[in-house]
C-alpha positions in Angstrom: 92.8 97.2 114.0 95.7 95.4 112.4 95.6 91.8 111.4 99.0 90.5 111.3 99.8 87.1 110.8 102.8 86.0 111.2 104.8 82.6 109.7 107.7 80.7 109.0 110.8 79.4 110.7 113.9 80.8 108.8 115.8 83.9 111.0 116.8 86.7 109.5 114.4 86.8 106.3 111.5 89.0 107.1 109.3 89.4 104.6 105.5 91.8 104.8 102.7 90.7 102.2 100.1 93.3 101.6 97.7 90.0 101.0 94.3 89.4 99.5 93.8 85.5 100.5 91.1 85.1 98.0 93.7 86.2 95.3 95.5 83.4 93.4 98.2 85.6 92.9 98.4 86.6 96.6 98.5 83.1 97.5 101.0 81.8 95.5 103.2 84.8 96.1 102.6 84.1 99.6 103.7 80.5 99.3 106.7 80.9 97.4 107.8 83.1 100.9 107.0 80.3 102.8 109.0 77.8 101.1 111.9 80.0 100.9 111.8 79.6 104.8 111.1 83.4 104.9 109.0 84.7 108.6 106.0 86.8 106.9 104.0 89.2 108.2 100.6 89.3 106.2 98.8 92.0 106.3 95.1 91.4 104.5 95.1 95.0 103.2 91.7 95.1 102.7 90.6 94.4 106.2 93.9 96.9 107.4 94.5 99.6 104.2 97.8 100.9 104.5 97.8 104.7 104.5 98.1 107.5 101.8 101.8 107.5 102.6 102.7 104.1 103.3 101.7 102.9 99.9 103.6 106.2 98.1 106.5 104.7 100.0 106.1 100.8 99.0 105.9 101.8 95.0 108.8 104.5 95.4 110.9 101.4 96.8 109.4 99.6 93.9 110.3 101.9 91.2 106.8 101.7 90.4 104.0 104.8 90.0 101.1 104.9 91.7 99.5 103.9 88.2 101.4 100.8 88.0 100.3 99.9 91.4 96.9 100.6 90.4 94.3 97.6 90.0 92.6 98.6 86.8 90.5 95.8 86.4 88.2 97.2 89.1 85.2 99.9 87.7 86.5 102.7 90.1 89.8 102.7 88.3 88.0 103.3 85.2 87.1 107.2 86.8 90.9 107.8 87.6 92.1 107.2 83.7 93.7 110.6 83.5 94.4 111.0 87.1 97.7 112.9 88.7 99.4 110.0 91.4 98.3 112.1 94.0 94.4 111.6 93.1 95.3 107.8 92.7 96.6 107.4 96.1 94.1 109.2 97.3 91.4 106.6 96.1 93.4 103.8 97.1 93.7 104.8 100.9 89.8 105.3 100.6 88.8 102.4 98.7 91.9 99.9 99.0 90.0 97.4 96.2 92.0 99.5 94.0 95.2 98.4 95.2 97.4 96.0 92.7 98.2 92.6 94.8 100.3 91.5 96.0 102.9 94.0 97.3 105.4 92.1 98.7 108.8 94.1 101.2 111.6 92.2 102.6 115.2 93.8 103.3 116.3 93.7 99.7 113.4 95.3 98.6 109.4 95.6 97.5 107.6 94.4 94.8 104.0 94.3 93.1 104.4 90.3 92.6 102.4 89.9 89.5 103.2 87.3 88.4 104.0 85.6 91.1 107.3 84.4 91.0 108.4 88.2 90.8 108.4 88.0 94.5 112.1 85.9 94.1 113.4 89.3 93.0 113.5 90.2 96.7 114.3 87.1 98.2 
């Protein structure tokens, strides 16, 4: 099941949040694509995970390793210290908690939007 929702009035900028709405970040990532008139699909990644290969794909278009994309404040990460990116995505598609939000896509590119205002970068 995907949860999508899907806002915003401005044609033509199409944005995608991988969203955690109990996340300041997430939120005011997400807000900053709202006021910039962006339509934004949010996608509540841990209610709908993105796949082992979707996420390899976001941080390639990030420039970002899996590592980088890894939340490390979470315990599990502590057990993936010395782990090849394969591993690491691996325990992010089972256990998406250990994904870095927000990820943030539009046309011009993705980004892990921490802080928030790095989302601009792809506005």
């Amino acid at each position: 099941m995907t949860v999508k929702v899907e806002r915003g009035i401005r044609a033509g900028m199409k944005a995608t949040i991988y969203h955690n709405p109990r996340c300041g970040t997430s939120r005011n990532a997400l807000a900053i694509l709202e006021e910039a008139g962006a339509v934004v699909t949010i996608v509540e990644y841990l209610k709908t995970p993105p796949s082992r290969e979707t996420l390899a794909r976001l941080y390639a278009k990030a420039g970002i390793t899996p590592r980088q994309g890894l939340r490390v404040k979470e315990p599990a990460a502590a057990a993936l210290a010395g782990a090849p990116d394969d591993a690491i995505l691996d325990a992010m598609a089972a256990d998406p908690i250990l994904i870095e939000r927000p990820i943030v896509k539009t046309e011009k590119g993705v980004v892990l939007a921490r802080p928030a205002d790095k989302v601009r970068e792809v506005l």
